[in-house]
N, C-alpha and C positions, 0 to 999 in steps of 0.2 A: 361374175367372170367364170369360164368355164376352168374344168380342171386342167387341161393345156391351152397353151396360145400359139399359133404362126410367128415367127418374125423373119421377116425379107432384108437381108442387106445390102446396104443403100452403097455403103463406101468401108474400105480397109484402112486404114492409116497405122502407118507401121511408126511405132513411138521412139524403138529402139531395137538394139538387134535383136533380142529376143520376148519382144512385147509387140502388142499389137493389137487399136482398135476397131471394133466391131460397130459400125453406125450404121443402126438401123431403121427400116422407115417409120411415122410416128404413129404410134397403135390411138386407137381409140380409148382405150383403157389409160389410166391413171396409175402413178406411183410416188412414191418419197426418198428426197434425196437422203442416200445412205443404206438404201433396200438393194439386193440383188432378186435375181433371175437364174434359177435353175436351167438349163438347156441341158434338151435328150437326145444324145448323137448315138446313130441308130450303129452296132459295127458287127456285122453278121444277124445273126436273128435274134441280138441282145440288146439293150439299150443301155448306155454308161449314163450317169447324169453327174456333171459337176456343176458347183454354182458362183457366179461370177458378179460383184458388184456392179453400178452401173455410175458410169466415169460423169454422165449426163445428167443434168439436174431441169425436175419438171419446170419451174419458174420461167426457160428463159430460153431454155434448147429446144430446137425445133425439131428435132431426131432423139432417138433413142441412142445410148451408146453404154458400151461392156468393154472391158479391157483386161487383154487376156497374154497374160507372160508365161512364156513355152517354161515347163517344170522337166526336167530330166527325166525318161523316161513314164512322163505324162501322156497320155492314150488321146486325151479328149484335147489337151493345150497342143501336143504336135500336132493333129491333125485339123485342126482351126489356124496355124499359124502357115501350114502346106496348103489348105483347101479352102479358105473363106477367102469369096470372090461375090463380086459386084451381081444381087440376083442371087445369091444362095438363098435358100426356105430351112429355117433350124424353128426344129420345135422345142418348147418349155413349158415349165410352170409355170402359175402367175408370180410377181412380185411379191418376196417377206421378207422378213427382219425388222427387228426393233432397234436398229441402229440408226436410228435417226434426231432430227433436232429438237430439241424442246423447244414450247412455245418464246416466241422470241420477241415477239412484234411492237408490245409496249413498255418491255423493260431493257436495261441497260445488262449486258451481256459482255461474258469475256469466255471465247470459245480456245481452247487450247488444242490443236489437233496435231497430234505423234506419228509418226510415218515411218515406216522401212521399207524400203523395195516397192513392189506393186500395193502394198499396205496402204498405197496414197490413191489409190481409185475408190473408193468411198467416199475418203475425206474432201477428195478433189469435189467430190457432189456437193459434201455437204457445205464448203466452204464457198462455192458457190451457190449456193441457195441460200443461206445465212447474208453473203452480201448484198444480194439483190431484192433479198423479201423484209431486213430489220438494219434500218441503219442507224439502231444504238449499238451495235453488236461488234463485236472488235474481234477480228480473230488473229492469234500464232499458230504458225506454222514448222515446227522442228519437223525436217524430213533427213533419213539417214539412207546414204547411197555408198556403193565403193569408188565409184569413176562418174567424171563431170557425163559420159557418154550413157550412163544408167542411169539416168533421173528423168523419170517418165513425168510430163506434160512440162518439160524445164522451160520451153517458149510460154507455153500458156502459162504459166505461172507465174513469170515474169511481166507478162502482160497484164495481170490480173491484178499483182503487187502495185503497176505503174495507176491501174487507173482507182487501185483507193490506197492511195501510201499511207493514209492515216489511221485504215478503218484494218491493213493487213501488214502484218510484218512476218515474213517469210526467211527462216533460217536451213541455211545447207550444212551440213555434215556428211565431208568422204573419208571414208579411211584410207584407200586409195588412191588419192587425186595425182590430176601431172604436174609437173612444174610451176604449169601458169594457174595452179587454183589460187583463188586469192580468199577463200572463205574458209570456213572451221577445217581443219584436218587431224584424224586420226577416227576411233571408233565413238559411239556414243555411250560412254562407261556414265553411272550414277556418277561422281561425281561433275560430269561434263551437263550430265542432263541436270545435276541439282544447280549450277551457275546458268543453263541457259534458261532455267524457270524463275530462278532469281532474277534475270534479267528484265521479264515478262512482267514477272508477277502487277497482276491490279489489285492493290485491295479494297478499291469505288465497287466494284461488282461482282456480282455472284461469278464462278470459271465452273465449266464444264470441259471435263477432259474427253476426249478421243480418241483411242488405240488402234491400229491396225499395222500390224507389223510379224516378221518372222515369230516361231513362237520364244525364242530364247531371249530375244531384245523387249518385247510384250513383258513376258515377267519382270525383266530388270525393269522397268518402266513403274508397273504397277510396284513395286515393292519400296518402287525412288519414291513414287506419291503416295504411299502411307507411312513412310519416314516421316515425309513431309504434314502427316496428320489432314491428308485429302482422304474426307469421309467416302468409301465405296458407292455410296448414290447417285458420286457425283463423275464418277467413272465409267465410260464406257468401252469397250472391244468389241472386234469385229476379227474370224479368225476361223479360215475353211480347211485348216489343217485339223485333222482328226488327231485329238490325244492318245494319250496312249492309253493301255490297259491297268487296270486298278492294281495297287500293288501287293505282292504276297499271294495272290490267286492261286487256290487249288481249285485243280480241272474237275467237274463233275458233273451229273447230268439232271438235269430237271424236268418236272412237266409245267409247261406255260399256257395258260388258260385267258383270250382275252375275246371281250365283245368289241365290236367295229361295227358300225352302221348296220344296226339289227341283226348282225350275227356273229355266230359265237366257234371260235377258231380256239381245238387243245394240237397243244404238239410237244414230245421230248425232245430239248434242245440241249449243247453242250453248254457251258456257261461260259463259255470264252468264244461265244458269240454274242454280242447284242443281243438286246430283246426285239430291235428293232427287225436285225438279219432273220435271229429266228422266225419271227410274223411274218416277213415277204417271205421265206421259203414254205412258211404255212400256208401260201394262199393270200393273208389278206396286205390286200395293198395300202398301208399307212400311208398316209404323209408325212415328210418329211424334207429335207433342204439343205443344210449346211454339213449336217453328216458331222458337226464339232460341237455342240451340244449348247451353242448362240444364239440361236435365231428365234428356238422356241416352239418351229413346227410339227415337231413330233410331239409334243407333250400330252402326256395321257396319266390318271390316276392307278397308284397300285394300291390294290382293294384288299391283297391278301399277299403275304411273304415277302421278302423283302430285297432288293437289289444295292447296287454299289455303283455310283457315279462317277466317270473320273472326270468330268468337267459339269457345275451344274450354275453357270452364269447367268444362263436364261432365265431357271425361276430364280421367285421372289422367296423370301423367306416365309413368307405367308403360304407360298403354295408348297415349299418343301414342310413345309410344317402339316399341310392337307393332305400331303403323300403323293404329291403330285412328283412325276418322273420326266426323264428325256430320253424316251426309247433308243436313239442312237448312239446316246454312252450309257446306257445301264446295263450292268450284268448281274444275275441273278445269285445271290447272298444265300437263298433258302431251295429246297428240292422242288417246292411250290410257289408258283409263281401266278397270282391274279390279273390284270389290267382293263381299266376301262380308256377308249380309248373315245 
């Protein structure tokens, strides 16, 4: 696949007041449910790139689809929820992320997928592609919303629950709700989320968990499931908000030295920039994706001095052990900075 792709949009569907999907026509090209796509909206002689899961699972959908919730003074989500029309041409990357299903097909499976807000366009994939491709596979659904009017695909979902009542058991939490909510109400605090996993819990089969939610309900989450003695291997996130900067950081300036496809880029950069910012203002063009230090596509080894992560979920400990980095949250620890990339 080449380094960008065309996508043509077929149809708009507006989810809720301020969400809205992008279905687009069906590429030739392949992907996995639980992968997004970067798109490059072009705004003056610059290009923004944000990256947006894909709502649409290869299995079964006959289009492509992205699903895109307008962010408050978001550059790239207002102007897709003003401008994507029936025929627009948006360009991208191709599809990454390792937020996808493990193999499923012959064993007995217990998927547990966590949701806040648009946190449920991944899942939405992957819980469809799980039903329709392993049906030993059982999956829960806790999704957290404010108002019955906020819960993006709430028809399809219900639709989805009707045709395998056995195989999905789908839970709402509003904090919000009107009068006529008849399901869970108020926030989803650890103890709410330790009785609705009580609820769930199988202990016939392995549970893999699945996050994708605001970043401050994401940590209560993970911190509920290692109370709960859920081994990290068996946890996964998904999360395009960029973290923040490492803490206690004194500003200083360094020289960065990296090889990229047979050539060799030095520049002094401040260290409260990325090593990734520093390299694109150098010239070389990395890749990269989620810009939150998840997905994995920046990952490059550092061969000489050493940086500071503030999120490093993509590697393994194997490869933080190799000195392997994530250029988009790493800042530079030493005056001298190495990387192969």
């Amino acid at each position: 696949m080449s380094t960008t792709i065309t996508l043509k949009v077929k149809q708009v569907i507006e989810e809720t007041a301020d969400a809205v999907t992008l279905v687009f026509e069906k590429p030739a090209w392949t992907y996995l449910a639980g992968q997004f796509i970067t798109l490059r909206i072009p705004f003056g002689d610059q290009y923004v790139e944000r990256s947006y899961s894909f709502s649409s699972h290869p299995s079964g959908d006959d289009a492509l689809a992205i699903t895109v919730k307008r962010v408050p003074g978001g550059q790239v989500s207002t102007y897709l929820q003003k401008h994507a029309h029936e025929g627009l041409t948006l360009e991208a990357k191709p599809p990454a992320g390792q937020f996808t299903l493990p193999p499923l097909k012959h064993t007995y499976h217990h998927l547990v997928l966590l949701a806040g807000g648009s946190g449920i366009t991944p899942l939405f994939s992957i819980l469809k592609e799980a039903l329709l491709t392993s049906e030993k596979t059982k999956i829960s659904l806790i999704y957290a919303n404010r108002h019955e009017e906020d819960i993006i695909y709430k028809e399809a979902l219900a639709a989805w629950q009707a045709r395998y009542p056995t195989r999905l058991l789908t839970t709402h939490i509003l904090s919000r709700p009107s009068p006529l909510w008849q399901g869970y109400r108020g926030r989803l605090t650890p103890k709410r989320l330790h009785s609705l996993l009580q609820r769930i819990q199988d202990e016939g089969s392995p549970t893999t968990y699945f996050l994708c939610a605001p970043k401050g309900l994401m940590e209560m989450i993970r911190t509920s499931l290692a109370q709960r003695g859920v081994p990290p291997s068996h946890i996964f996130q998904e999360s395009f908000i960029p973290p923040s900067l490492p803490a206690k950081q004194t500003p200083f300036t360094y020289d960065l030295k990296l090889h990229f496809e047979g050539q060799t880029y030095q520049t002094n950069a401040p260290n409260t920039q990325t090593v990734l910012e520093a390299a694109l203002e150098a010239g070389a063009e990395l890749p990269y994706a989620c810009m939150s230090g998840t997905c994995n596509t920046c990952r490059a080894k550092c061969t000489k001095g050493s940086v500071e992560m503030s999120e490093d979920e993509g590697l393994s400990s194997q490869e933080l052990e190799e000195g392997y980095i994530l250029t988009c949250v790493a800042h530079a620890k030493s005056k001298q900075v190495e990387i192969i990339v």
